[in-house]
GUSEMI-243958 format. One record per residue (C-alpha): residue number from 1; residue in three letters; x negated, z negated, y. Coordinates in nm, 2 decimals, padded with zeros to 4 digits. Layout:
+------+------+--------+--------+--------+
! resi ! resn !     xx !     zz !     yy !
+------+------+--------+--------+--------+
!  NUM !  ALA !      X !      Z !      Y !
...
+------+------+--------+--------+--------+
This chain:
+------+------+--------+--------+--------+
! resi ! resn !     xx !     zz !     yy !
+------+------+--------+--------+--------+
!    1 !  UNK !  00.29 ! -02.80 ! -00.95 !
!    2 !  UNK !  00.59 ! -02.76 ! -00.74 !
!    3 !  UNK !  00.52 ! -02.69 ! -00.37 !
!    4 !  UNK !  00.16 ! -02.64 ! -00.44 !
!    5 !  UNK ! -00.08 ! -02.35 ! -00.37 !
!    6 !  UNK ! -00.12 ! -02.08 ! -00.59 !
!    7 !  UNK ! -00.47 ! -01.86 ! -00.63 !
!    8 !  UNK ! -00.43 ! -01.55 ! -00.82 !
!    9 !  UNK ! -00.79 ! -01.41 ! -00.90 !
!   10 !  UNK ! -00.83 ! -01.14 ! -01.15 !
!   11 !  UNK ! -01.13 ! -01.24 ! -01.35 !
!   12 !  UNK ! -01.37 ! -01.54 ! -01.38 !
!   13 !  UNK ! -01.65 ! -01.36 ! -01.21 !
!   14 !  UNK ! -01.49 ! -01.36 ! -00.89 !
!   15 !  UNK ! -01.39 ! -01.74 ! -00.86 !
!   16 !  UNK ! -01.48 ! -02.07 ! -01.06 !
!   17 !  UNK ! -01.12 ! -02.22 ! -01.13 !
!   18 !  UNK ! -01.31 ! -02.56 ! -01.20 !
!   19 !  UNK ! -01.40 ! -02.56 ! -00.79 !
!   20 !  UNK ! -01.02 ! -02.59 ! -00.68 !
!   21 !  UNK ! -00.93 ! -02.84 ! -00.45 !
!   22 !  UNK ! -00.64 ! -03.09 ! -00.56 !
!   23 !  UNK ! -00.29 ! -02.91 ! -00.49 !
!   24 !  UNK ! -00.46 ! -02.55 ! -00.54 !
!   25 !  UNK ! -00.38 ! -02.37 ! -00.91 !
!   26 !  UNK ! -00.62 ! -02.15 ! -00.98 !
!   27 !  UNK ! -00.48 ! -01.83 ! -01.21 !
!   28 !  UNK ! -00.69 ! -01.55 ! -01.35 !
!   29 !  UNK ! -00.46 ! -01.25 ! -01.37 !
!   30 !  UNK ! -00.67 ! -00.95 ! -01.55 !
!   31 !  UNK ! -00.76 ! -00.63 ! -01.40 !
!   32 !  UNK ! -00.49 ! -00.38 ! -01.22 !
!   33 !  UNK ! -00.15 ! -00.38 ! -01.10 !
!   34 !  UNK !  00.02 ! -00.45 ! -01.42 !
!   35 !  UNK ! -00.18 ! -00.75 ! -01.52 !
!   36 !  UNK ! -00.15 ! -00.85 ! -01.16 !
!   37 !  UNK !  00.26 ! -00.83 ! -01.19 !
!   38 !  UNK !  00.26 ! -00.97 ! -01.48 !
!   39 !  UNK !  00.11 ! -01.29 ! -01.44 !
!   40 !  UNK !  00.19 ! -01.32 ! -01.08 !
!   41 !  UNK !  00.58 ! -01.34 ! -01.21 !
!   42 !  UNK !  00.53 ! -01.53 ! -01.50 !
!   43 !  UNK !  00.28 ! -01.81 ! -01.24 !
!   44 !  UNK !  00.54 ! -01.77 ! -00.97 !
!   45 !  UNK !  00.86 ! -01.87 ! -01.22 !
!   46 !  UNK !  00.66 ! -02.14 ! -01.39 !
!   47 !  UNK !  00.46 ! -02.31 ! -01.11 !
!   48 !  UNK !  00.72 ! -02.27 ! -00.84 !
!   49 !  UNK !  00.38 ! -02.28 ! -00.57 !
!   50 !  UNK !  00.47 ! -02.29 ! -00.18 !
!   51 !  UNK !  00.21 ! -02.03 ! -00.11 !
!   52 !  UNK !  00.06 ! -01.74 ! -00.31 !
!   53 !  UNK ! -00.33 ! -01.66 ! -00.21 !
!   54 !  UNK ! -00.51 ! -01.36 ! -00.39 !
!   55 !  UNK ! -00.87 ! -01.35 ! -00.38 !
!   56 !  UNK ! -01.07 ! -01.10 ! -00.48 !
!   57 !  UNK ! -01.38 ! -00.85 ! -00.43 !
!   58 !  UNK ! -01.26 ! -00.53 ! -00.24 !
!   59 !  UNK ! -01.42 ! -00.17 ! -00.20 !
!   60 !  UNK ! -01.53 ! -00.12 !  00.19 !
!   61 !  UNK ! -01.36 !  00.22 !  00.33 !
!   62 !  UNK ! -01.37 !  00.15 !  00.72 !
!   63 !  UNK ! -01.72 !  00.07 !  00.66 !
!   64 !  UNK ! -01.68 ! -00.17 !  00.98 !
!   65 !  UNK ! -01.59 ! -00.53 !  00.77 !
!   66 !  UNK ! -01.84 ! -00.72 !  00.62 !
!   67 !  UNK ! -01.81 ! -01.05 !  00.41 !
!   68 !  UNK ! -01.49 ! -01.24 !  00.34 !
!   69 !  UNK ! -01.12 ! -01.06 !  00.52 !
!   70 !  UNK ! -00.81 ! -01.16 !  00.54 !
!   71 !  UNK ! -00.56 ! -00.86 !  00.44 !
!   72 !  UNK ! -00.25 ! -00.85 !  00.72 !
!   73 !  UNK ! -00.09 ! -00.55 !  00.51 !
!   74 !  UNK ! -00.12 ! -00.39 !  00.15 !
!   75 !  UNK ! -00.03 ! -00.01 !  00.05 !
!   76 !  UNK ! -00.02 !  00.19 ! -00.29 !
!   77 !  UNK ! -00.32 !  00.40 ! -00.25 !
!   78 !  UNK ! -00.23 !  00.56 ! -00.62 !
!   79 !  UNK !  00.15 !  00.61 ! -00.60 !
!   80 !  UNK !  00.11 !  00.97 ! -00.58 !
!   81 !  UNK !  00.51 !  01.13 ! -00.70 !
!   82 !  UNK !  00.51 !  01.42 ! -00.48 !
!   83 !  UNK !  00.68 !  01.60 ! -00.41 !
!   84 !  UNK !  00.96 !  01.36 ! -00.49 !
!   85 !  UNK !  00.81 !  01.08 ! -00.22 !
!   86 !  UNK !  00.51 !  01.14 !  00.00 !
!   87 !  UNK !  00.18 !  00.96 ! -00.15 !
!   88 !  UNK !  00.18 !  00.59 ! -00.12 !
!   89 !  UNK !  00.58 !  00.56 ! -00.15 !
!   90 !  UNK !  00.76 !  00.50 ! -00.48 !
!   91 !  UNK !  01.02 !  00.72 ! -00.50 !
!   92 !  UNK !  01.42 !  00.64 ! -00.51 !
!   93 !  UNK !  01.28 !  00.27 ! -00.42 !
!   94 !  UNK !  01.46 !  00.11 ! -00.15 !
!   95 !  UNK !  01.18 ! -00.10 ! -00.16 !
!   96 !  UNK !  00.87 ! -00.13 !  00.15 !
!   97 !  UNK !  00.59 !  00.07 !  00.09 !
!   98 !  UNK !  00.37 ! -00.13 !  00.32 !
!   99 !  UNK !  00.41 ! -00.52 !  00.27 !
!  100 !  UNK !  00.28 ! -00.78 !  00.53 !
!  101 !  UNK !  00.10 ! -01.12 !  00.50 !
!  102 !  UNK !  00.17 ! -01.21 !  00.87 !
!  103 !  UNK ! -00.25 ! -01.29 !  00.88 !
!  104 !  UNK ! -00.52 ! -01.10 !  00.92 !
!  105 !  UNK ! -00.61 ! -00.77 !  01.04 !
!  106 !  UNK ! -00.74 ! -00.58 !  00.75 !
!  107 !  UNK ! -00.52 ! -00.30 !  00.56 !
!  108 !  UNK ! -00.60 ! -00.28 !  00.18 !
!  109 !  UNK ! -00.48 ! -00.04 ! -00.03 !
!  110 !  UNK ! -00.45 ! -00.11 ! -00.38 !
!  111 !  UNK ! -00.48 !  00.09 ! -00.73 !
!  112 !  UNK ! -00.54 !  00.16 ! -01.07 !
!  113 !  UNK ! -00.91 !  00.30 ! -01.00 !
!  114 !  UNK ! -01.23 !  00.22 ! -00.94 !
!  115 !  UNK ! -01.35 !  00.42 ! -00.61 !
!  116 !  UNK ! -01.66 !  00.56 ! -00.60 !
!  117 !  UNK ! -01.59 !  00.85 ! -00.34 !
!  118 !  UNK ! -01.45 !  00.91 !  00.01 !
!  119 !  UNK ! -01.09 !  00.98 !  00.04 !
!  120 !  UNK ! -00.92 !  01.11 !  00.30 !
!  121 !  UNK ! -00.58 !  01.01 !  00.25 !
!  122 !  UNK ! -00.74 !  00.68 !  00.31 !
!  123 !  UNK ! -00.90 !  00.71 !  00.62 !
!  124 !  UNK ! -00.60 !  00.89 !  00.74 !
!  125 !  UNK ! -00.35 !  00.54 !  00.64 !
!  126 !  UNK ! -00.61 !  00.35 !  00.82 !
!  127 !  UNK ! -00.69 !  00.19 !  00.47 !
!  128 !  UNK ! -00.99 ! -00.08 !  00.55 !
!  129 !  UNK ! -01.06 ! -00.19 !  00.20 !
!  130 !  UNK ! -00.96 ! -00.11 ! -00.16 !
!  131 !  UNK ! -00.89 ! -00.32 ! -00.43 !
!  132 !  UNK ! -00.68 ! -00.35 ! -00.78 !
!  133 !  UNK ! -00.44 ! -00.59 ! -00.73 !
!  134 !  UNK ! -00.27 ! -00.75 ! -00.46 !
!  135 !  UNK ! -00.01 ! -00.46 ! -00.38 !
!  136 !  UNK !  00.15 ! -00.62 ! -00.70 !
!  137 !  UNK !  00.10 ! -00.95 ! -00.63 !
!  138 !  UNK !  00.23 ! -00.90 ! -00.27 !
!  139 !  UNK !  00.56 ! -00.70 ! -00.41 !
!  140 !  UNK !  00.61 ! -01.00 ! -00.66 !
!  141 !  UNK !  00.62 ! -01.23 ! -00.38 !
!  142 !  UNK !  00.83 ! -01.02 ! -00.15 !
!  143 !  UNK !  01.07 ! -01.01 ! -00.48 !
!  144 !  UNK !  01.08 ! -01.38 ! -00.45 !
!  145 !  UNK !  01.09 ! -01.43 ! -00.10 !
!  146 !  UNK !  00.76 ! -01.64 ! -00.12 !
!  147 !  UNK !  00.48 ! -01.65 !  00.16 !
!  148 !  UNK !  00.17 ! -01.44 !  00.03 !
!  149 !  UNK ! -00.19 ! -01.44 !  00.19 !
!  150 !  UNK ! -00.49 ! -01.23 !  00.06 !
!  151 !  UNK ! -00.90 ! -01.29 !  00.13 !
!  152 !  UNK ! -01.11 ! -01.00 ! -00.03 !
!  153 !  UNK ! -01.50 ! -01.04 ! -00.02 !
!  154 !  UNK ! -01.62 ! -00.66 !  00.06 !
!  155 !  UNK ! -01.86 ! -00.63 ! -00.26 !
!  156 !  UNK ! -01.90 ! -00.29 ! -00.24 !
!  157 !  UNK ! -01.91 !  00.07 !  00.02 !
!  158 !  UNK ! -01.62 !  00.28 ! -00.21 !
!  159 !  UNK ! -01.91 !  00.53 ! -00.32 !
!  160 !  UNK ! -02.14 !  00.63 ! -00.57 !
!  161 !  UNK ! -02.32 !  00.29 ! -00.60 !
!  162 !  UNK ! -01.98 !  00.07 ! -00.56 !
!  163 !  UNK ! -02.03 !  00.00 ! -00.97 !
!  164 !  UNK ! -02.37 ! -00.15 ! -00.96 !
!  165 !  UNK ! -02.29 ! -00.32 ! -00.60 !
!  166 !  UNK ! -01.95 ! -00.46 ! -00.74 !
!  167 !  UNK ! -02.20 ! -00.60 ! -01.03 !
!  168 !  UNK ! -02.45 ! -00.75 ! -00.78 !
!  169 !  UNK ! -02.20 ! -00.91 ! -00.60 !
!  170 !  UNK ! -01.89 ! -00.98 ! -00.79 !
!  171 !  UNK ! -01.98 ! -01.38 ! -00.74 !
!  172 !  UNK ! -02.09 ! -01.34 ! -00.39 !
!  173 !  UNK ! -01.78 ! -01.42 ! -00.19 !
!  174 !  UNK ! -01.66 ! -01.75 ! -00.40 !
!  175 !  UNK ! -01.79 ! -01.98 ! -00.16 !
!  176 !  UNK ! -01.69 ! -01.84 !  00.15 !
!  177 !  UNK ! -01.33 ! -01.83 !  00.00 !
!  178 !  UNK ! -01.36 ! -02.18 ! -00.07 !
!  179 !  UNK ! -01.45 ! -02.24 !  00.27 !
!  180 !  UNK ! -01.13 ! -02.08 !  00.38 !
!  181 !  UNK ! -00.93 ! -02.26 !  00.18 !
!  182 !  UNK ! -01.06 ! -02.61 !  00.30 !
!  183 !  UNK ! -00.94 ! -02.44 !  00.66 !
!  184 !  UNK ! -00.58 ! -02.36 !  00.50 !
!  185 !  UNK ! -00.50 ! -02.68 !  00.23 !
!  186 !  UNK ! -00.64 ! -02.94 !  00.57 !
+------+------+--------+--------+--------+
C-alpha cells in the first residue's frame, strides 16, 4: 500500500469500502476522537499512504453549506480545561490548536458529542460544521508530517432533529465523495 491513498471513515454507514478505486484503502475507524487516533496511527504506521482523506457526515452550524465540503481547518470544540487553557486549546501542549488541510474553506470543529443545540462558542470560532473525528485524524497526521484532506457530507442542522436527520441521511453523501475522489486519484 505504500504511496497509496488512505480513507479513514468512521463506520460502514457512511461509505461502502467495496466502492474504492484501485490505490485508495478504505479504513473504518469507530466513533470519536479516540477510535479516530487510534486507528489513524496504527493505518498510518502499517500502510505508509501518501495522503490521508477523512470522510464523513458532519453537523451544519453556519447553516450556509449544503452537501459535500472540503474542511480547510479543524478545532477541538470539546477541549474545555479552563481555566488552565482557554476552550479549544489543550493545555501545557506546545502543540496547534487549529490544524490546516491547505483545501477548502470550511472550519469543522470536532468532539466527543452529538450536537443537538446551538452553541455559541461555535459561532463565535467561526465553526462551519461539527463532526467526531477528524481533529484526531488531522493531529495524527500533523504528528507524522503527512498531507491530510477532509470532505464531510452536511447530514444534519446541529439541533433537536440532528439524530433522526443524521439517520435519514447517514448514506447520503457516499457518492458525491466518490465523485471527489475520481477528481483527486485522476
Amino acid at each position: 500500500m505504500s504511496g497509496n491513498i488512505l480513507v479513514l471513515t468512521a463506520i460502514e454507514d457512511e461509505l461502502d469500502k467495496a466502492r474504492a478505486p484501485a490505490g485508495v484503502e478504505v479504513i473504518y475507524t469507530g466513533v470519536g476522537k479516540i477510535n479516530a487516533a487510534s486507528a489513524a496511527t496504527l493505518a498510518l504506521l502499517v500502510l505508509r499512504p501518501r495522503l490521508v482523506i477523512n470522510y464523513g457526515t458532519a453537523g451544519n452550524i453556519a447553516k450556509v453549506h449544503r452537501g459535500l465540503v472540503e474542511v480547510a481547518h479543524v478545532v477541538q470544540r470539546d477541549m474545555m480545561a479552563m481555566p488552565l487553557a482557554p476552550r479549544g486549546r489543550t493545555p501545557f501542549s506546545p502543540e496547534v490548536d487549529k490544524l490546516s488541510s491547505g483545501h477548502g474553506t470550511v472550519i469543522c470543529g470536532t468532539g466527543d458529542s452529538f450536537v443537538t443545540a446551538a452553541d455559541p462558542w461555535l459561532s463565535e470560532n467561526a465553526v462551519d460544521v461539527v463532526d467526531m473525528e477528524l481533529f484526531a485524524i488531522a493531529h495524527v497526521c500533523q504528528r507524522h508530517a503527512l498531507p491530510w484532506r477532509a470532505f464531510k457530507f452536511i447530514s444534519d442542522d446541529a439541533d433537536e432533529f440532528a439524530a433522526d436527520h443524521w439517520q435519514e441521511n447517514v448514506a447520503a453523501g457516499e457518492a458525491l465523495f466518490w465523485d471527489e475522489m475520481k477528481v483527486i486519484t485522476g
